[in-house]
C-alpha positions in Angstrom: 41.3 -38.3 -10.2 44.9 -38.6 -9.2 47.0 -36.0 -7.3 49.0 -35.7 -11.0 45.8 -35.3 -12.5 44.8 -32.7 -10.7 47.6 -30.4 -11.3 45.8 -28.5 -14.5 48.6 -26.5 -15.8 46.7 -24.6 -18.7 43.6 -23.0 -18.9 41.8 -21.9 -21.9 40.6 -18.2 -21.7 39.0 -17.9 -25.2 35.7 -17.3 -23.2 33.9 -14.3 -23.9 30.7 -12.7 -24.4 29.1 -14.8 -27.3 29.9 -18.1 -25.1 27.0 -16.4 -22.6 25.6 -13.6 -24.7 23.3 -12.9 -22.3 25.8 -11.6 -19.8 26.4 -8.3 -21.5 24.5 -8.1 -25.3 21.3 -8.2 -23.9 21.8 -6.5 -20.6 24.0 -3.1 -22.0 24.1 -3.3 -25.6 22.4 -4.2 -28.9 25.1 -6.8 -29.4 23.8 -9.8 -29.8 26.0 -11.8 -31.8 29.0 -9.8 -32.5 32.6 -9.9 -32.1 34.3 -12.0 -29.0 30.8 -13.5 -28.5 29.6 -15.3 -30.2 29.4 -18.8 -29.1 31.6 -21.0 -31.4 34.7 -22.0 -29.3 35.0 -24.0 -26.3 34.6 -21.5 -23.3 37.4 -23.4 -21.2 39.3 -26.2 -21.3 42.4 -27.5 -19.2 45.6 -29.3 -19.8 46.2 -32.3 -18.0 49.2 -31.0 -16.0 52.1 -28.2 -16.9 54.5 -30.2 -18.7 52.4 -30.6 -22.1 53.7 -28.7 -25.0 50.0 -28.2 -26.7 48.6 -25.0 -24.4 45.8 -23.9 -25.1 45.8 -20.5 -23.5 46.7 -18.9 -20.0 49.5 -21.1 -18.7 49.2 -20.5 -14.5 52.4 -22.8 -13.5 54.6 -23.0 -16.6 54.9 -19.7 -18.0 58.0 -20.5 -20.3 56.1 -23.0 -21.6 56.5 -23.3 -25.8 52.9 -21.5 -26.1 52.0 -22.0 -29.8 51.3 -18.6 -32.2 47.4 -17.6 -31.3 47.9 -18.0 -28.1 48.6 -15.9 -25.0 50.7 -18.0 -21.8 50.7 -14.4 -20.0 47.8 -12.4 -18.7 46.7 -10.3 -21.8 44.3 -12.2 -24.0 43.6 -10.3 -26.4 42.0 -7.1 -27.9 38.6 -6.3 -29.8 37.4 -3.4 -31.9 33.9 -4.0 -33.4 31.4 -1.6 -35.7 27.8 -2.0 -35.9 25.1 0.2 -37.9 21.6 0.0 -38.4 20.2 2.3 -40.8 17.5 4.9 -40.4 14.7 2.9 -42.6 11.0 3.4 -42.4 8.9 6.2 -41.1 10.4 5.8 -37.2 13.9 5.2 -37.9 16.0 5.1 -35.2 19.7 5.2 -37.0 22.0 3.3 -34.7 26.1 3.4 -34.9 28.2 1.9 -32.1 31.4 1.2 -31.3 33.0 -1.2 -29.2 36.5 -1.5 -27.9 37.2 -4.2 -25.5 39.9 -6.7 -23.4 40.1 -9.7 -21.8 42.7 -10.2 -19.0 43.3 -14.1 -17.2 44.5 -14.2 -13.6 44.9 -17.6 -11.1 42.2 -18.3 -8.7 42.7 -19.4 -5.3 40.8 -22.2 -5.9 42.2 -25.6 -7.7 41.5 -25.7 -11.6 40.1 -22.3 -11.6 40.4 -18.7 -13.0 39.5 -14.9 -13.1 38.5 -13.5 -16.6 38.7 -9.8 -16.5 37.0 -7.8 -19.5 36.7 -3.9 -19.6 35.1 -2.5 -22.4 34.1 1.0 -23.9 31.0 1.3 -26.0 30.3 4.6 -27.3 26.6 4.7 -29.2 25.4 7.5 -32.0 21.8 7.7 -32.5 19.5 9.3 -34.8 16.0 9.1 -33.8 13.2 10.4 -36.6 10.3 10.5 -33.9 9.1 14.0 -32.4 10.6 13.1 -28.9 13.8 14.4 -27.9 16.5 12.2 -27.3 19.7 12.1 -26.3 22.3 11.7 -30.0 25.1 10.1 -27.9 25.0 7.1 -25.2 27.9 5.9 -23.9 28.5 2.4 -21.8 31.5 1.5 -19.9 31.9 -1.6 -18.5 34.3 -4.1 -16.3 32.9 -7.9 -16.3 34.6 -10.4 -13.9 34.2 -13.9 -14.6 35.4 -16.9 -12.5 35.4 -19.8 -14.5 36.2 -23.4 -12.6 36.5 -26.8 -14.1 34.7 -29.3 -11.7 36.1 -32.6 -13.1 36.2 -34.3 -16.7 32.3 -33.2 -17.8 31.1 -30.5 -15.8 32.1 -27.0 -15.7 30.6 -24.0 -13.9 31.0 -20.0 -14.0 30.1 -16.9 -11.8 29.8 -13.2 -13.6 29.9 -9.9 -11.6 29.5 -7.2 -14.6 29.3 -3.6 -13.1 28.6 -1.0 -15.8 28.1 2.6 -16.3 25.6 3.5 -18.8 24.1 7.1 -19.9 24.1 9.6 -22.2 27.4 11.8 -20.6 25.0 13.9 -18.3 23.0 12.3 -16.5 24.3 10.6 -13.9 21.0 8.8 -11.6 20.8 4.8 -11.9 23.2 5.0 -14.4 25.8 2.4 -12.3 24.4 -0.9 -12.6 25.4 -4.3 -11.6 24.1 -7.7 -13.3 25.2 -10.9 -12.5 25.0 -14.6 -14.0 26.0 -18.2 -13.0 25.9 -21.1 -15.2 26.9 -25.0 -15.8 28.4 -26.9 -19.1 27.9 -30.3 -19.0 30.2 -31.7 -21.9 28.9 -35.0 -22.9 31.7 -35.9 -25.3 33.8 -33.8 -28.0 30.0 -34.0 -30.1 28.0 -33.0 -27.4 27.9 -30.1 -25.2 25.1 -28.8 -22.8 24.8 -25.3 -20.6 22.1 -23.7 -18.8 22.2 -21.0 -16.2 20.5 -17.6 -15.4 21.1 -14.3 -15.7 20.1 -11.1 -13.8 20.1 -8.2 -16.5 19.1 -5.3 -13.7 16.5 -4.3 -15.6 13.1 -2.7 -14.7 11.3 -4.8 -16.9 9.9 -8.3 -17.9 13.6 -9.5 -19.4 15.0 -8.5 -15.6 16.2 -12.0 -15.1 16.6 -14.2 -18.0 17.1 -18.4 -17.9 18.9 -19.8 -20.9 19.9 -22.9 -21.8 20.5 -25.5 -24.5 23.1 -27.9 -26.3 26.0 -27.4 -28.9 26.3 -30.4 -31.5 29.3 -30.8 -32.9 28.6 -33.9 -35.4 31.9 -33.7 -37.5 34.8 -30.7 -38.4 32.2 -28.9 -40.9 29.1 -28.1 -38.9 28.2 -26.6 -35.3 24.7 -26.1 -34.1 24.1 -24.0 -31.0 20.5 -24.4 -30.2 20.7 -22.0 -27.3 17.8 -20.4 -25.7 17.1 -17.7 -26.4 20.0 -17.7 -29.2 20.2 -20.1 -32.0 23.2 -20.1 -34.2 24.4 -22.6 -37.3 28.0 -22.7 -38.8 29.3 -24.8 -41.7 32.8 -24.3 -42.4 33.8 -22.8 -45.5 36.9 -24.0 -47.5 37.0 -20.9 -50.3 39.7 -19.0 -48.6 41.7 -21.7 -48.0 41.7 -22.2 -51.7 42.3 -18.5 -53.1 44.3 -17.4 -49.7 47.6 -19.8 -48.9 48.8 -17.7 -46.3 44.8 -18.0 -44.5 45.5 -22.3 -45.0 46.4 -22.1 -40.8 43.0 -20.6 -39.9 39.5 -21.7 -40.4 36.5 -19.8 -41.8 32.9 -20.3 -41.1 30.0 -19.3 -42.7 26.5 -18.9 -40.0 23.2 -18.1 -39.7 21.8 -17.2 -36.3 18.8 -15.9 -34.8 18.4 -13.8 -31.2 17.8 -10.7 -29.4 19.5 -7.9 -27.8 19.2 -4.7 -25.7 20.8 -1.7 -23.9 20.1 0.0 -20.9 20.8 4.1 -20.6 20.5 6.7 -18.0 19.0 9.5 -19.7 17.2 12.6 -19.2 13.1 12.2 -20.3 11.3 14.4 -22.4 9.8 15.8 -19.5 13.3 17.0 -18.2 13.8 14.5 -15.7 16.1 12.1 -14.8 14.5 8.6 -16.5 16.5 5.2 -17.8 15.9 3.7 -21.4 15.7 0.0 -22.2 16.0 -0.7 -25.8 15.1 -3.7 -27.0 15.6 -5.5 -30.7 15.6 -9.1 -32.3 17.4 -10.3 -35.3 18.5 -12.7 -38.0 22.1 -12.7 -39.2 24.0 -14.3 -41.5 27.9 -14.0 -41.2 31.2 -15.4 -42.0 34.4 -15.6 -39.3 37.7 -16.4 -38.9 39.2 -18.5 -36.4 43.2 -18.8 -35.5 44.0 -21.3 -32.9 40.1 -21.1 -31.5 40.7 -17.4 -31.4 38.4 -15.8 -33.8 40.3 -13.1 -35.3 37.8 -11.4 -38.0 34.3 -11.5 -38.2 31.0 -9.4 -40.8 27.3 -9.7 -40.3 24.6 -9.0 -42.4 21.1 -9.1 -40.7 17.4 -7.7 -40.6 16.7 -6.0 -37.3 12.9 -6.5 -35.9 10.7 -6.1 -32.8 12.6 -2.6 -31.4 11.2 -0.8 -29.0 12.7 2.3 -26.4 10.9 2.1 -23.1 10.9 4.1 -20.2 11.0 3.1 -16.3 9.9 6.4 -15.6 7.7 7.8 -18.4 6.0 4.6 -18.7 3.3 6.8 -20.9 6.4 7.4 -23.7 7.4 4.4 -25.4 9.3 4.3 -29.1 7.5 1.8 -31.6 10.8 1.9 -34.0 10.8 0.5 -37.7 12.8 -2.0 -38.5 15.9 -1.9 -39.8 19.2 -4.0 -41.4 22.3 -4.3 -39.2 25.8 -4.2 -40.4 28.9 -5.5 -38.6 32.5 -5.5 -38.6 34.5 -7.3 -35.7 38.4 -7.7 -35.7 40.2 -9.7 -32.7 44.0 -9.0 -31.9 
């Protein structure tokens, strides 16, 4: 690569938590394929050097660059509000409401071709559980994810996420500040063919403590994606109707998916017994949904899904343990 070549003027921060769902859904929240994550859009890419006029996102050298509308040249990247419910359904319902409010912030690295992606977010939970153990109606996570993303030459890519969180139920305060980490590769075979594999360290007292994942994105034509992800798997086929009915929506692109995964959260709680104990939730899904996309951005997104396989341990109380019904999920996501 030349000297010119290596001056990347542009970086592409549209990377966020459905790239790597693991990083946060499954380690903090029930999230699994939700809002900025969900793993359609190229986590980073770079402009040859800072003259182009086609950014694609955080501009490092040229900042009065002409950035195109849908994308950011400065160091805000965006805003996300997202709503999910799951219904109290079956004789152990566990009625689930959250909330999640969320940024995503792109600063230089001191490395060549590199950059720091900075996401706080605030995720407020309301639970009703039907069982005859107390538990806690409110959980709350807060959390402040650092990502250094660094493009190694034309094909290969690699990452490093430090993701320190704060997770209880407002009182108690033991093991609730937890930090998990993950480092991955993407290997991008041509525009078609994309591959990524890594680990992840959840900080979790149980067998999903640290999690591998892995797979390939197929990109055979503009209509279809497939994201056969372990231990995610996600279809999309792009959908032309609003085009049609909407002329103002003819500059963005809808999609229409069906995915399959798994998510969690991890809360510092106080047990039945009065003690200080920490709940892992677990649950598994399959949604179907339709999103919006603006310049790679996704700026909308509703899911419609059947929740199975949920279950509330404790690393504590390892006699307690919630066998929940299953449930429907319901979600709303809107990007800024």
């Amino acid at each position: 690569m030349s000297e010119k070549d290596d001056n990347w003027g542009v970086i592409n921060t549209q990377f966020t938590q459905s790239d790597y769902p693991h990083t946060t859904h499954f380690t903090q929240t029930p999230y699994y394929m939700h809002n900025e994550s969900d793993l359609h859009t190229e986590p980073y890419s770079f402009a040859r050097n800072s003259n182009q006029t086609e950014y694609h996102g955080l501009s490092l050298q040229n900042q009065k660059a002409n950035v195109p509308d849908g994308r950011r040249a400065g160091m805000f990247q965006g805003a996300t509000i997202g709503v999910s419910y799951l219904p109290d359904l079956g004789s152990h319902g566990f009625e689930m409401t959250q909330v999640r409010i969320g940024a995503s912030f792109g600063l230089p690295a001191p490395m060549k071709n590199s950059f720091f992606l900075l996401s706080p977010s605030f995720e407020p939970t309301f639970v009703r559980w039907d069982g005859r153990e107390p538990f806690p109606n409110t959980l709350y996570s807060a959390s402040f994810g650092c990502m250094l993303i660094r493009k190694i030459n034309e094909r290969w890519s690699t990452m490093a996420l430090v993701g320190p969180r704060w997770c209880s139920d407002g009182k108690e305060t033991q093991s609730a500040v937890r930090c998990s980490l993950m480092g991955g590769m993407t290997w991008t075979k041509s525009p078609q063919w994309q591959f990524r594999f890594g680990v992840v360290y959840s900080n979790r007292n149980d067998s999903f403590n640290v999690l591998p994942f892995g797979g390939l994105i197929w990109t055979p034509n503009e209509d279809w994606k497939y994201e056969l992800m372990a231990p995610m798997l996600k279809v999309s086929q792009r959908c032309q109707y609003f085009q049609q009915i909407l002329p103002r929506q003819s500059e963005a692109t809808h999609w229409r998916y069906a995915g399959i995964g798994f998510g969690g959260g991890t809360w510092a709680i106080e047990s039945v017994n009065k003690q200080p104990d920490v709940a892992n939730y677990t649950e598994f899904s399959v949604v179907l949904g339709l999103e919006s996309e603006r310049m790679k951005r996704t700026a909308w997104k509703t899911e419609i899904g059947y929740v199975f396989g949920r279950s509330m341990n404790f690393e504590k109380d390892t006699m307690c343990k919630f066998n929940i019904s299953d449930s429907i999920v319901l979600r709303a996501t809107l990007s800024l």
